[in-house]
BADREN-480178 format. One record per residue (C-alpha): residue number from 1; y, x, z; residue in three letters. Coordinates in pm, whole numbers, m for minus. Example, Ala and Ser with C-alpha at 12.3 -4.5 7.8 and 13.67 -1.06 7.14 Angstrom:
2
{atom 1 {m450 1230 780} ALA}
{atom 2 {m106 1367 714} SER}
***
This chain:
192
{atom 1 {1497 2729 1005} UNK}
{atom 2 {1663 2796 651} UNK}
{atom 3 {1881 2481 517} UNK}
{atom 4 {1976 2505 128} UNK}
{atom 5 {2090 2233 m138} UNK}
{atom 6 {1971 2250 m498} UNK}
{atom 7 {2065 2026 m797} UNK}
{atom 8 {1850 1880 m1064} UNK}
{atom 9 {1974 1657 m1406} UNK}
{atom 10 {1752 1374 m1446} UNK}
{atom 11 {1437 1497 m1634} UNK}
{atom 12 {1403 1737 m1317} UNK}
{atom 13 {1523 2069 m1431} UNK}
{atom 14 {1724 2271 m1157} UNK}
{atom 15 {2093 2326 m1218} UNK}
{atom 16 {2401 2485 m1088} UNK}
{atom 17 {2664 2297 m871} UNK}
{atom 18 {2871 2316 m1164} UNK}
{atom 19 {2628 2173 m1414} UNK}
{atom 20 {2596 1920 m1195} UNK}
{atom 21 {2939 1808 m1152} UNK}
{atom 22 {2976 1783 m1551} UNK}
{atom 23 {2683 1524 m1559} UNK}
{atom 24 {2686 1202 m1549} UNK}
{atom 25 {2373 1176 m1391} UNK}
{atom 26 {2209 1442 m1118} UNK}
{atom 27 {2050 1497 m776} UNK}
{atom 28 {2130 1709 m504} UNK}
{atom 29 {1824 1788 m287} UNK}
{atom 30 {1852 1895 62} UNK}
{atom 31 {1575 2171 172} UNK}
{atom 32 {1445 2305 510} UNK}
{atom 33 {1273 2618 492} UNK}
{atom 34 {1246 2567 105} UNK}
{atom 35 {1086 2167 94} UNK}
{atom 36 {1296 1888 6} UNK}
{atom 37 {1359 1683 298} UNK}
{atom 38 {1620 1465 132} UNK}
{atom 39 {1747 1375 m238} UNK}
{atom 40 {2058 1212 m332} UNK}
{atom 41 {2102 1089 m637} UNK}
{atom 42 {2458 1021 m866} UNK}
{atom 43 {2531 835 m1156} UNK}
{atom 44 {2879 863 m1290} UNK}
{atom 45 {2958 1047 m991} UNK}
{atom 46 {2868 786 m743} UNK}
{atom 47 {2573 806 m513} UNK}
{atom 48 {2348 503 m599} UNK}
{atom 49 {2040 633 m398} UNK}
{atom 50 {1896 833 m98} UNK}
{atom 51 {1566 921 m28} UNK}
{atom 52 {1421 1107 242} UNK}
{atom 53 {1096 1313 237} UNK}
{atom 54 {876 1211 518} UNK}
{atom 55 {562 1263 640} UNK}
{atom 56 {548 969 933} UNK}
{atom 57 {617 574 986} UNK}
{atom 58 {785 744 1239} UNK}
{atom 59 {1042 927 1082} UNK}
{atom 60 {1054 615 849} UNK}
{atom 61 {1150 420 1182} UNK}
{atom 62 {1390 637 1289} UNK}
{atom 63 {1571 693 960} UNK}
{atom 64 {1580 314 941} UNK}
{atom 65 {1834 275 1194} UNK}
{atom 66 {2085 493 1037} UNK}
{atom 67 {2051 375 644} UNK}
{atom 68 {1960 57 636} UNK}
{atom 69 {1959 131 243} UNK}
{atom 70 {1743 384 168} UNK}
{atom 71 {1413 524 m3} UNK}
{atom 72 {1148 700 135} UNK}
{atom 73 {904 953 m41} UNK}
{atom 74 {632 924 231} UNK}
{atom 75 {295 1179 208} UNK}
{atom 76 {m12 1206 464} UNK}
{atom 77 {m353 1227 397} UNK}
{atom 78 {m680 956 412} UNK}
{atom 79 {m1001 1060 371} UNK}
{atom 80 {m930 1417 265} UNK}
{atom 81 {m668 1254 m14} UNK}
{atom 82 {m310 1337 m55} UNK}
{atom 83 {m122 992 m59} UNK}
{atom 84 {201 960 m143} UNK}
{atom 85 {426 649 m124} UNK}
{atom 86 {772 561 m268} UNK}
{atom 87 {948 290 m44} UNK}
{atom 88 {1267 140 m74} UNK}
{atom 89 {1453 m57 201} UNK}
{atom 90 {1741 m290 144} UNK}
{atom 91 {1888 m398 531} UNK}
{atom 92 {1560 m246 633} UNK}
{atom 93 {1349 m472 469} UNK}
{atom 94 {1106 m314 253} UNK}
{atom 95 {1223 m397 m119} UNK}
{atom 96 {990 m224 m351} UNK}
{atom 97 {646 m6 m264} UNK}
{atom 98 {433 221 m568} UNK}
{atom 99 {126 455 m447} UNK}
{atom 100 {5 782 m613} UNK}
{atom 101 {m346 890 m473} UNK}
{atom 102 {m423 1283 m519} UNK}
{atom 103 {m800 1372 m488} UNK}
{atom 104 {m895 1736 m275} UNK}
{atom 105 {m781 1944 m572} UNK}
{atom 106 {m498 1748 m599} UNK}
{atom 107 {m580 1568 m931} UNK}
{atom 108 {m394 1217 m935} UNK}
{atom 109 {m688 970 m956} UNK}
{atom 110 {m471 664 m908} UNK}
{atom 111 {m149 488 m919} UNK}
{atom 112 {m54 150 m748} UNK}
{atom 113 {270 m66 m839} UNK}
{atom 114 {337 m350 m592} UNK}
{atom 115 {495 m680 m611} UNK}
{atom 116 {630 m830 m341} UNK}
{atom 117 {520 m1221 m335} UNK}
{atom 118 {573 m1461 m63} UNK}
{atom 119 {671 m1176 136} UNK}
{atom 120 {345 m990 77} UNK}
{atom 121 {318 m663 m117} UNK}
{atom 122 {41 m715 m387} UNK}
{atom 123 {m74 m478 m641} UNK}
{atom 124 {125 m539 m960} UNK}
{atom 125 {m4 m263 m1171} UNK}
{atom 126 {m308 m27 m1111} UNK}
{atom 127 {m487 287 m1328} UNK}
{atom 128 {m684 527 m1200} UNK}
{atom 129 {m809 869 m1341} UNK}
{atom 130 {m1129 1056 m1383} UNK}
{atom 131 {m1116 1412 m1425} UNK}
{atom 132 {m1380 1610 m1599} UNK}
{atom 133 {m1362 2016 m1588} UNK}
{atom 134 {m991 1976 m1467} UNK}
{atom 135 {m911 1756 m1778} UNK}
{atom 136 {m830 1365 m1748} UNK}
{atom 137 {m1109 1180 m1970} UNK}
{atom 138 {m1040 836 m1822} UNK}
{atom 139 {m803 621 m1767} UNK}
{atom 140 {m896 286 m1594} UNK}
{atom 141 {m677 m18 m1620} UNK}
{atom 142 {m705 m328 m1449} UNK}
{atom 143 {m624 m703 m1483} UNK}
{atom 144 {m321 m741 m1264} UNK}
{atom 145 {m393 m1106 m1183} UNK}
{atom 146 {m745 m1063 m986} UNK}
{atom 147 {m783 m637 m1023} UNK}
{atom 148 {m1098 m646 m1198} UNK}
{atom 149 {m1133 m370 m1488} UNK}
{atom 150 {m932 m451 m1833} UNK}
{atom 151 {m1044 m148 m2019} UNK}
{atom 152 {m1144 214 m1989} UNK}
{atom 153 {m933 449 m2197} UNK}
{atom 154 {m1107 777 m2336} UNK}
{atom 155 {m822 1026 m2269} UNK}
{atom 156 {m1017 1298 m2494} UNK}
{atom 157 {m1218 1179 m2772} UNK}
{atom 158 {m1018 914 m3003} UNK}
{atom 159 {m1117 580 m3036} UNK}
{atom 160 {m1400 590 m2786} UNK}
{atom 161 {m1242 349 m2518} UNK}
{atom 162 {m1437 131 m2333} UNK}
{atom 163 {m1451 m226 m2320} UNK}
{atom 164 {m1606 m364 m1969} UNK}
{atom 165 {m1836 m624 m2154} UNK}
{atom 166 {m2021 m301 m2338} UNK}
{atom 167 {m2073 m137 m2006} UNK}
{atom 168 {m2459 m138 m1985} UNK}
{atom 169 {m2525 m164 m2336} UNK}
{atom 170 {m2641 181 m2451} UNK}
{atom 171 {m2622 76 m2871} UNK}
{atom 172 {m2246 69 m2798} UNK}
{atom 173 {m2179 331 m2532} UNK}
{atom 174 {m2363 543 m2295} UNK}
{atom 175 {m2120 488 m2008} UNK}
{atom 176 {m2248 328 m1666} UNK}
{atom 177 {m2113 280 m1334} UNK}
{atom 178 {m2323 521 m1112} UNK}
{atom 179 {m2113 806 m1023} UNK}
{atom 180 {m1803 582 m1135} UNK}
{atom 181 {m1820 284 m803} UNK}
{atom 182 {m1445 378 m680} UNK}
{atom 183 {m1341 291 m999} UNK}
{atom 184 {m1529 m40 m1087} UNK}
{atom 185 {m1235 m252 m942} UNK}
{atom 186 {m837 m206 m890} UNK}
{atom 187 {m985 m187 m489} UNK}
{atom 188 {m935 22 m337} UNK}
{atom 189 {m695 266 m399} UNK}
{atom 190 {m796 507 m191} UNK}
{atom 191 {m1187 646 m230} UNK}
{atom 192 {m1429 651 101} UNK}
***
């Protein structure tokens, strides 16, 4: 088992340990055998947040009841898709919850901000991709009050978004829902 720290500035880029200690702002990921396992990060030389990299509610459990303050980058897989979500826990109450949902060639096809309301996490924001050749050409985004579409953005061609009311009526676009169900609705995130 090989242990080694790295540094990063904020947009990501590695650094030295001496970079680091002239920034203002860094991180200083811990790896085992080469994958981050944990990621402090500074800001004006104070640490203002921890996350661990987990792969379990587990681990999530058991980290718990040492930092009571903490955030988790938390990965596993549903239906052949690579899910990862951020968590953060304030006196291990969860705080704050956003979902990224990778597809089998690892393509992000959707991302998920929550709310927390009435103690219930709700989603806040929602898009979701569609890939074509290995190229996004959609973007869906939805109404964040009830999740049903707001507009389909044409990532390729220019002003050739998609309004939902023109779905089905081929004089203004040629665009239907067969092939596209998963992404008819905010729900769900995660494809069958």
């Amino acid at each position: 088992m090989s242990m080694s720290i790295k540094y990063s500035n904020e947009f990501g880029n590695e650094i030295s340990f001496l970079q680091a200690n002239q920034l203002e702002n860094y991180s200083k990921i811990y790896l085992e055998n080469n994958l981050p396992f944990k990621e402090e990060r500074y800001q004006n030389g104070l640490l203002v947040n921890t996350c661990f990299h987990v792969i379990s509610q587990s681990q999530i459990n058991t980290i718990l009841s040492t930092y009571p303050k903490v955030s988790f980058k938390y990965e596993h897989f549903v239906n052949g898709n690579k899910i990862q979500e951020f968590l953060s826990y304030n006196d291990n109450i969860l705080t704050y919850k956003s979902v990224l949902v990778y597809n089998a060639i690892g393509e992000n096809i959707c991302y998920c901000k929550y709310k927390l309301e009435n103690s219930v996490f709700i989603p806040e924001t929602t898009e979701k991709y569609y890939y074509e050749n290995g190229v996004r050409k959609y973007t869906f985004d939805y109404n964040d009050n009830d999740g049903t579409l707001y507009m389909i953005y044409d990532d390729v061609i220019p002003q050739s978004d998609i309004y939902p009311s023109d779905i089905g009526n081929t004089s203004i676009t040629n665009f239907t829902w067969s092939g596209f169900e998963y992404y008819q609705n905010a729900e769900p995130i995660i494809p069958n």
